[in-house]
C-alpha positions as CSV (number, residue, x, y, z in Angstrom):
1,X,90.3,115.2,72.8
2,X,86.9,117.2,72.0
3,X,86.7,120.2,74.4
4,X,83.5,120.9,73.7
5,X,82.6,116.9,75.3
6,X,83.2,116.6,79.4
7,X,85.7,114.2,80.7
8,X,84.2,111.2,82.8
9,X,85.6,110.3,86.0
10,X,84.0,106.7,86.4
11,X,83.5,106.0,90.2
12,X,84.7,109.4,91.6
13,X,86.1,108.5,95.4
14,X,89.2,110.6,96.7
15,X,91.2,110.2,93.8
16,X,88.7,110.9,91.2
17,X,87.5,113.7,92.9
18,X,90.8,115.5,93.1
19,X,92.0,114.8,89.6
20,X,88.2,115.8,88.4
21,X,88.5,119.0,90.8
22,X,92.0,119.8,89.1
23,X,90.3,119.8,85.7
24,X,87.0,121.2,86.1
25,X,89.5,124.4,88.3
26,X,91.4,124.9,84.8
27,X,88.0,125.2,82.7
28,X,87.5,121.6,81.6
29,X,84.2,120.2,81.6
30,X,84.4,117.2,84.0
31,X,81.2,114.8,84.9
32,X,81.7,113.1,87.8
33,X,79.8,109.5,88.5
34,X,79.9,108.8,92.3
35,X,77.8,107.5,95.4
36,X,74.6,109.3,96.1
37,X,76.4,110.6,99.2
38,X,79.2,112.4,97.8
39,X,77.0,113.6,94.8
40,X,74.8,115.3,97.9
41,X,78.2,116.0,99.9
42,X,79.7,118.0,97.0
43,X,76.1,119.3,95.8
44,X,76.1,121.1,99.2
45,X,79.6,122.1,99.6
46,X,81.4,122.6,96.0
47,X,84.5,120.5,95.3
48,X,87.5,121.8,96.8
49,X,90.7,120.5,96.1
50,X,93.7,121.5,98.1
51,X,97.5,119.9,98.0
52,X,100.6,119.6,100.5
53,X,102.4,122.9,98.7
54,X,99.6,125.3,100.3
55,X,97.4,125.5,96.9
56,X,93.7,125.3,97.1
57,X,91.3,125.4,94.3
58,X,87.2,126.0,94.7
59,X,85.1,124.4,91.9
60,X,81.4,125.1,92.5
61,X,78.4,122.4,92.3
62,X,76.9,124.1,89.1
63,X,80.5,124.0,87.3
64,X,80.4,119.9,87.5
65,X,77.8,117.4,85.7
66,X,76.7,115.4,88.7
67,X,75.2,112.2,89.2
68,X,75.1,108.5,90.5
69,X,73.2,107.7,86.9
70,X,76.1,106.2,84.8
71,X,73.9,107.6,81.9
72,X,76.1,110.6,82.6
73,X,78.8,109.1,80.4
74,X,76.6,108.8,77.6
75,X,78.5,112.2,76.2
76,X,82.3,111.9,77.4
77,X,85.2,112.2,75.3
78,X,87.8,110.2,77.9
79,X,86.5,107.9,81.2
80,X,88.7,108.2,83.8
81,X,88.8,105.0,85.9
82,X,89.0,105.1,89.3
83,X,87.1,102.9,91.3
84,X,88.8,100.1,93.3
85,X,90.2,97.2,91.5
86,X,87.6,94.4,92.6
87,X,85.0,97.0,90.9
88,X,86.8,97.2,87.3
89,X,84.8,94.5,85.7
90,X,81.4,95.9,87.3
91,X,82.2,100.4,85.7
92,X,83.5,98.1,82.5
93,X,80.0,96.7,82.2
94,X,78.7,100.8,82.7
95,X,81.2,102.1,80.3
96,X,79.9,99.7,77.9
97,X,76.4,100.5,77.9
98,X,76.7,104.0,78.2
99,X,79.6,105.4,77.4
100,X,80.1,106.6,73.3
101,X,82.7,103.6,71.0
102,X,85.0,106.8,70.7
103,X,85.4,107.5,74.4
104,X,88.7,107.1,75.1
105,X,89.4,105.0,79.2
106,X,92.3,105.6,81.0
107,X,92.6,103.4,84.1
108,X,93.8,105.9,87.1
109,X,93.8,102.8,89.6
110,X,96.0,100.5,92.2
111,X,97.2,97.1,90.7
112,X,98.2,95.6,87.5
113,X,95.4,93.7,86.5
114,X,92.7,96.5,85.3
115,X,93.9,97.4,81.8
116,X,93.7,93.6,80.9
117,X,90.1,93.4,82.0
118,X,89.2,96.6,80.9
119,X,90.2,95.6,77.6
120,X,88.5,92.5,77.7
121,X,85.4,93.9,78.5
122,X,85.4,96.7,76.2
123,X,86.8,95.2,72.7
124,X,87.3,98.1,70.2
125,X,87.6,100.3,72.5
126,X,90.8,102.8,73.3
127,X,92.0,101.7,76.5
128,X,95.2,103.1,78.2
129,X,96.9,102.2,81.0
130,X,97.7,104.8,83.9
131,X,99.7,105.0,87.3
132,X,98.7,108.2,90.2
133,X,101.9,107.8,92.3
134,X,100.0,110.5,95.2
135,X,97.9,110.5,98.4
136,X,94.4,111.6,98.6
137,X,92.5,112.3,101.3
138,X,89.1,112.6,101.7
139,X,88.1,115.6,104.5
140,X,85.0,115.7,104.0
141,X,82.2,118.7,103.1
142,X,83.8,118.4,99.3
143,X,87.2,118.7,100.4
144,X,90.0,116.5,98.8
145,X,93.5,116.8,99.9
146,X,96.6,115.7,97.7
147,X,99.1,114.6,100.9
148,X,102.3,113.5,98.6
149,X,104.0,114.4,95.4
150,X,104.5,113.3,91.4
151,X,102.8,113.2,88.7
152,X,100.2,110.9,87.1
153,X,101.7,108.7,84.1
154,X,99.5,107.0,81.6
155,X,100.5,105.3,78.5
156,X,101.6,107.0,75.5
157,X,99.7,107.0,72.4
158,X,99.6,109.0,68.8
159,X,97.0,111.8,70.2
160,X,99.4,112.7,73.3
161,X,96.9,112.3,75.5
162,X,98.7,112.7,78.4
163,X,99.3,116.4,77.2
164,X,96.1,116.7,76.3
165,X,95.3,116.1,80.1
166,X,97.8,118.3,82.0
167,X,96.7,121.2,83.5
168,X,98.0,124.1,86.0
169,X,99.0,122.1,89.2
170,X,98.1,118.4,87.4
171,X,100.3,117.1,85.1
172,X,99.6,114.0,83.2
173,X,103.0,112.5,81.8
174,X,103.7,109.5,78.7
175,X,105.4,106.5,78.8
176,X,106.6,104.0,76.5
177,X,106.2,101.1,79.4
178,X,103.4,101.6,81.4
179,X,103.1,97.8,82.4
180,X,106.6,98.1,84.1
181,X,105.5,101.7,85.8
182,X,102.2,100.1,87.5
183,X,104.7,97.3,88.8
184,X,106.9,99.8,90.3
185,X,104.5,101.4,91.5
186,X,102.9,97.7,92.8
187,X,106.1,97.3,94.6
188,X,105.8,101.1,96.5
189,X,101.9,100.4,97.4
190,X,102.9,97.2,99.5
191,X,103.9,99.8,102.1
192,X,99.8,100.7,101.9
193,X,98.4,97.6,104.1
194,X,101.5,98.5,106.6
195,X,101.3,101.9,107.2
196,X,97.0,100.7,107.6
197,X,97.8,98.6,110.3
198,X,100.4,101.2,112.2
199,X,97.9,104.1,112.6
200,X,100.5,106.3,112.5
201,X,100.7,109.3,109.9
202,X,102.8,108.2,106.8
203,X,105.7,110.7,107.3
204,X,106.5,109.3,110.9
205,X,106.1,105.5,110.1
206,X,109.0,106.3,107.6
207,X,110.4,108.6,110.1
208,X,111.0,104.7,112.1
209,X,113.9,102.5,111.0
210,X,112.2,99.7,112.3
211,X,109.0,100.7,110.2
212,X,111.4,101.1,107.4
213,X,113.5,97.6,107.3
214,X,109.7,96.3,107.9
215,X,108.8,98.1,104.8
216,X,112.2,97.1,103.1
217,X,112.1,93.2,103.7
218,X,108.3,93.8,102.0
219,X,109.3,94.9,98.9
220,X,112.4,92.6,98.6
221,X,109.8,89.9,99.0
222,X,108.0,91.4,95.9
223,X,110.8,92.2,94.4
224,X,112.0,88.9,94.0
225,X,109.1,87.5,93.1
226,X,108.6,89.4,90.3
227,X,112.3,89.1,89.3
228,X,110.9,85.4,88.5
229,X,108.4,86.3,86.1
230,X,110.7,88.0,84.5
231,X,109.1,91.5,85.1
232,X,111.6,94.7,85.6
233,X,109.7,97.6,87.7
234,X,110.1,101.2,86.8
235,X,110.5,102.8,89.9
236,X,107.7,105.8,90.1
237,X,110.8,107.5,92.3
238,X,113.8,109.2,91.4
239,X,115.4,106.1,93.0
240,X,115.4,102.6,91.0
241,X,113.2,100.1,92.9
242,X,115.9,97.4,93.2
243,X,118.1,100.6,95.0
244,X,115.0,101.0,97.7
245,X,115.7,97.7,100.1
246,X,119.2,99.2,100.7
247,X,118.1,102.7,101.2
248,X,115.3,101.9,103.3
249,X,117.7,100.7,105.7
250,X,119.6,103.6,106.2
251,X,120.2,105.1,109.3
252,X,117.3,107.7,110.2
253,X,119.0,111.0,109.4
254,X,120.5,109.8,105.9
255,X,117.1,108.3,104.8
256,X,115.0,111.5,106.0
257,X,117.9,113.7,103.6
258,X,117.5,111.5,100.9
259,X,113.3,111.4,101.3
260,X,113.1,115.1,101.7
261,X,115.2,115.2,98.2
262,X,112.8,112.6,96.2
263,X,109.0,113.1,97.4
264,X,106.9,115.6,99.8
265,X,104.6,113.9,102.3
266,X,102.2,116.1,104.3
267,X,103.2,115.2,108.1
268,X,99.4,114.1,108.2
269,X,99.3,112.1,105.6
270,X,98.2,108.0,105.4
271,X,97.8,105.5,102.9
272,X,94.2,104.8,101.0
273,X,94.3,101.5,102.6
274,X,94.6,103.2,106.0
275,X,91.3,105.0,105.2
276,X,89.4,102.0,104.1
277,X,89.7,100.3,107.6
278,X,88.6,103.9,109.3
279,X,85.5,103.7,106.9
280,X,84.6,100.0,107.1
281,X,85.9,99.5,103.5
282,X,86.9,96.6,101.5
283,X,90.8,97.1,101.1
284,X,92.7,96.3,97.6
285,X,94.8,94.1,99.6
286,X,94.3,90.9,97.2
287,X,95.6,93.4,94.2
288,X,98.6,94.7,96.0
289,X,100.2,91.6,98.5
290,X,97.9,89.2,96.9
291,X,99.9,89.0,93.6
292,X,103.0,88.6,94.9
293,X,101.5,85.5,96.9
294,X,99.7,84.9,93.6
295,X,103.7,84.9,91.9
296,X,104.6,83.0,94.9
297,X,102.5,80.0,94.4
298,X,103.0,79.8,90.4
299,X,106.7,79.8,91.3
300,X,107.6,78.1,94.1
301,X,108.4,81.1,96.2
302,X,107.8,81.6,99.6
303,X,106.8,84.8,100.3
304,X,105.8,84.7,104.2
305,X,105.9,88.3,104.8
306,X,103.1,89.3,102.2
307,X,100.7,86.6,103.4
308,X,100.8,87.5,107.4
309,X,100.0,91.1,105.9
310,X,96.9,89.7,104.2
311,X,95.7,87.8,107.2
312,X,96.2,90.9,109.1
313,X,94.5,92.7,107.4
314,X,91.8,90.9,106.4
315,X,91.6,90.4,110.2
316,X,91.0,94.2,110.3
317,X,88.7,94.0,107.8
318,X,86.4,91.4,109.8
319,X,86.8,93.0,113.0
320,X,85.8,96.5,111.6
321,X,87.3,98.4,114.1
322,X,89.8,100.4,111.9
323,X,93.5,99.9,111.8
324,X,94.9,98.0,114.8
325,X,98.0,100.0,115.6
326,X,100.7,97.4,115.4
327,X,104.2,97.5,115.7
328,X,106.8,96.2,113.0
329,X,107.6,93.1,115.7
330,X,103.8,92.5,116.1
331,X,103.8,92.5,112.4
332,X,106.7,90.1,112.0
333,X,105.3,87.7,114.1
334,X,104.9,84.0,112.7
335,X,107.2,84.9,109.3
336,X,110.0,86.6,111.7
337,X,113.0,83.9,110.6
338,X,112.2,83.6,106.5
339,X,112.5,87.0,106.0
340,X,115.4,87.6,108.7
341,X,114.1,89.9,110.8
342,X,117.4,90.6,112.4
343,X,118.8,91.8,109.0
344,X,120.3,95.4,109.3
């Protein structure tokens, strides 16, 4: 990594922001390729980057290279990915024209799918996969707010990138198996659509055994159907993902000991797909419930409980009115006896 050449953060939203905030805080030079409004937004305000430990870090306007002109990649040394899945192909097409062959891109996003395409798109190119297990919320005015714990993991390679990466309050760990860390983490984001369709804060839809069991019969769905393909997950917990079903279901006061021990959620905090549906936004619901229904159909699987999610959702989505504010039994509804709703 060239210090003397920024680092690109390709389709800056909440996340890019905040990881591009964290950097640009410790001294690195960061150039950040956004929407005209949050260009203007942090143009006018700075980029201030706060988490749920109390910390807080003001970057000013004139410390950041700034732009919706994806020109401004023309003199990176590493892209940082982070748009939206169904926008990989589109910043791969950018990064191509733009970006220098030597640039290194590091995919910071939801799903499994992007590294693939990114590859394909950019042949030659170094390409690593990465996984961001936290919360971001966008406050608006140029504030960012990191709402849960962990650290970001991204593939290991011979430069040690990851180290390369890491600064005060943002570390960037390596791994020998990013593939099976993006499907863990796959398996943890299916609680995004339903904490988006609860309207509750994260913390107290966990808080909720019913939530929970909801939440535990959802990734025993995708668990399973995974299992079929023959993929293991690596949990992005403490806690292996086939352990989570079980420990979901505990009782209320044994699962809020064992949460305290293993993550820190802001009592405010909600999931990016939450967010979308407050801002009118496409969710990455096809990426997240829509493999498993995508495993589902290869394999002969029924997988009920992901695909009322997606028509949920993409009810939401159509009806533009934000999240809906359903209950777990609302949410059950129509695929109630394949997934035994009465299981405790």
């Amino acid at each position: 990594m060239n210090a003397d050449r920024p680092i690109g953060i390709a389709g800056a939203g909440s996340i890019g922001c905040f990881v591009g905030g964290m950097l640009a805080a410790s001294g690195r030079r960061v150039a950040l390729l956004a929407r005209p409004r949050l260009i203007q937004e942090i143009a006018g305000n700075g980029l201030r980057v706060s988490s749920f430990d109390g910390s807080e870090r003001m970057v000013s306007a004139d410390r950041l290279i700034l732009s919706d002109d994806p020109s401004i990649l023309r003199d990176v040394d590493t892209v940082l990915v982070t748009v939206k899945s169904a926008d990989t192909g589109e910043i791969a097409e950018l990064i191509a024209r733009h970006a220098a062959a030597d640039a290194a891109v590091i995919s910071l996003q939801n799903g499994v799918g992007n590294v693939p395409l990114l590859r394909d798109r950019l042949p030659g190119r170094k390409v690593l996969g990465g996984m961001v297990p936290f919360n971001v919320v966008a406050l608006g005015d140029g504030r960012f707010h990191r709402s849960t714990s962990g650290d970001i993991v991204i593939a290991q390679d011979d430069a040690a990138t990851a180290a390369l990466l890491s600064v005060p309050g943002l570390a960037f760990n390596s791994t020998g198996n990013i593939d099976g860390v993006q499907w863990g983490k796959l398996i943890v984001n299916l609680n995004n659509a339903l904490n988006a369709l609860s309207n509750i804060p994260l913390r107290q839809q966990l808080a909720q055994r019913g939530w929970r069991r909801l939440f535990a019969d959802q990734m025993a769905e995708g668990l399973a159907a995974i299992s079929a393909e023959g993929i293991v997950p690596v949990s992005p917990t403490p806690l292996p993902s086939n352990w989570m079903p079980t420990l979901l279901r505990l009782p209320d006061a044994l699962f809020d000991m064992l949460l305290g021990r293993t993550m820190k959620i802001d009592p405010e905090a909600r999931s990016s797909m939450w967010e979308d549906l407050q801002r009118g936004r496409r969710t990455e619901i096809d990426y997240l419930q829509g493999v498993i229904t995508a495993i589902a159909d290869r394999r002969g699987l029924e997988a009920p409980l992901s695909r009322r999610v997606i028509a949920l959702i993409r009810k939401a989505e159509a009806d533009g009115k934000g999240s809906p504010g359903l209950t777990p039994e609302q949410i059950r509804d129509g695929s109630a006896t394949a997934i035994q709703q009465s299981r405790r």
